[in-house]
C-alpha positions in Angstrom: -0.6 -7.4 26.0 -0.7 -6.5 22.3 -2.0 -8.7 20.4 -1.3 -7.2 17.0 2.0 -5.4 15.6 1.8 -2.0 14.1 4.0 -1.2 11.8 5.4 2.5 11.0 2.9 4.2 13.5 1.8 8.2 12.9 -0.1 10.6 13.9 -2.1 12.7 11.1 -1.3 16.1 12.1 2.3 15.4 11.7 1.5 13.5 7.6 -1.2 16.1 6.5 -0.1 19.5 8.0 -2.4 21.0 5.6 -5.6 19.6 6.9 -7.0 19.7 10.9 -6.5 16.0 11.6 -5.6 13.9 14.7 -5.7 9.9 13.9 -3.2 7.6 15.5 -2.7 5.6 12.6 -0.2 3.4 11.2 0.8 2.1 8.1 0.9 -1.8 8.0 -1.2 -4.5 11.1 0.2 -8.0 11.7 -2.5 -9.9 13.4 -1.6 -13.4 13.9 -0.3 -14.6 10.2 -2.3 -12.0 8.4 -1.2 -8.1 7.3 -2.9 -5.4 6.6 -1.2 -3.3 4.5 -2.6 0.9 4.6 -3.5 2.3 1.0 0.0 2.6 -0.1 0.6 5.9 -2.8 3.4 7.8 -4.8 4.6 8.9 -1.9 7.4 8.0 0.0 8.2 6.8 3.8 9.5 10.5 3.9 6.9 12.0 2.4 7.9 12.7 -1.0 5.6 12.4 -4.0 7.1 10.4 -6.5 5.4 11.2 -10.0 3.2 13.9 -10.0 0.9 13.3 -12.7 1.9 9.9 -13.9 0.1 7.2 -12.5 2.1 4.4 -13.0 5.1 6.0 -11.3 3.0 7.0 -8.6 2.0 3.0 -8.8 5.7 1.9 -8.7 6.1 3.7 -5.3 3.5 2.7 -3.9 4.4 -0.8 -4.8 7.9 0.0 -3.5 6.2 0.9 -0.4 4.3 -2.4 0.0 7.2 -4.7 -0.7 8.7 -2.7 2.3 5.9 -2.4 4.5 5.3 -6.0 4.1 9.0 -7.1 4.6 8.6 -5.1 8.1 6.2 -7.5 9.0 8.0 -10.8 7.8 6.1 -11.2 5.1 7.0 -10.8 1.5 4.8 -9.5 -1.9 4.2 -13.7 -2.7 2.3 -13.4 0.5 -0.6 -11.1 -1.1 -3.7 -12.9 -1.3 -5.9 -9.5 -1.8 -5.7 -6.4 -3.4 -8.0 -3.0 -3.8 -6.7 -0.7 -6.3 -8.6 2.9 -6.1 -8.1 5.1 -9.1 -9.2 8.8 -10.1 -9.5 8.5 -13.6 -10.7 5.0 -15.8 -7.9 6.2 -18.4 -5.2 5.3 -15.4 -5.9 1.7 -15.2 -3.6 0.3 -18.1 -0.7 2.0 -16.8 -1.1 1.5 -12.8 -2.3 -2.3 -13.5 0.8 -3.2 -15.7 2.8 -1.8 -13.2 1.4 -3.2 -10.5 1.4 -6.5 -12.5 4.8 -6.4 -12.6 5.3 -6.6 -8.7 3.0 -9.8 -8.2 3.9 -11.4 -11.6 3.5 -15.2 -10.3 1.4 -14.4 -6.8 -2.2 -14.7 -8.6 -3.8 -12.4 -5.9 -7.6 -11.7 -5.9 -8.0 -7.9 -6.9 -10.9 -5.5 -6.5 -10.4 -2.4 -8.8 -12.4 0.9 -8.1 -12.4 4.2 -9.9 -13.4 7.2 -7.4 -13.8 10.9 -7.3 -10.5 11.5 -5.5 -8.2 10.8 -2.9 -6.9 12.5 0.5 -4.7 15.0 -1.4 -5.4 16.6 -5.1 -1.9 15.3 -6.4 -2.5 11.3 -5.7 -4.3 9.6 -8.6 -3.5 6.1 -7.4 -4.0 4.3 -4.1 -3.8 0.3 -3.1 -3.9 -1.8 -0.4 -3.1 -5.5 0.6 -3.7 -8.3 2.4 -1.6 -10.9 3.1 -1.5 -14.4 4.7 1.8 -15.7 5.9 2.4 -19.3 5.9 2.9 -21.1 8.7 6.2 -22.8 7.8 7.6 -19.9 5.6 11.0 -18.5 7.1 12.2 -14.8 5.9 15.4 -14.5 3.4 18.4 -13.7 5.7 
């Protein structure tokens, strides 16, 4: 018996056509009240980049995606206790952090920010993942 839920599985031949890849993967983990939310980008659930070259759009959608992801699991953005933001370029991190700022105005998350060389495709300039705890009383919106 499964004693996780995976959320939006894939397989990465099928996400990254352009590269030799074969991962069963998926894009959010509940484990008990806890999920695990996969580096979210500008891309979209259908695979459409959303702001090429413009980091905080790319940050809204992968925001969007979170929000989303996180709902999935019964769990909602106030839930985020952790975040790891990975960015290409240092000049990105006003406009991805305000936006991102703006999703989790109120939550008060711990936040680990990295700048990197680059990420799984040339386009992407942003990435970030989550971590959230649900409470053990809380009830999703109907």
């Amino acid at each position: 018996m499964p004693t996780h839920t995976r959320i939006r599985m894939f397989n990465t031949k099928d996400t990254y056509p352009n590269q030799a890849l074969d991962n069963d993967l998926c894009q959010a983990v509940r484990a008990g009240n806890t999920v695990y939310v996969r580096g979210q980008i500008g891309t979209d659930f259908e695979g459409n980049l959303v702001g090429l070259g413009d980091p905080r759009a790319q940050a809204e959608q992968a925001m969007k995606n979170v929000k989303q992801l996180l709902e999935e699991a019964g769990s909602d953005l106030s839930h985020i206790v952790k975040t790891t933001t990975y960015l290409i370029d240092p000049r990105y991190r006003e406009p991805v952090y305000q936006e991102v700022g703006k999703w989790l105005k109120g939550v008060f998350p711990i936040s680990t920010g990295l700048v990197i060389s680059g990420l799984g495709q040339p386009q992407w300039l942003m990435e970030i993942d989550v971590i959230a705890v649900i409470p053990d009383d809380w009830q999703p919106k109907a």
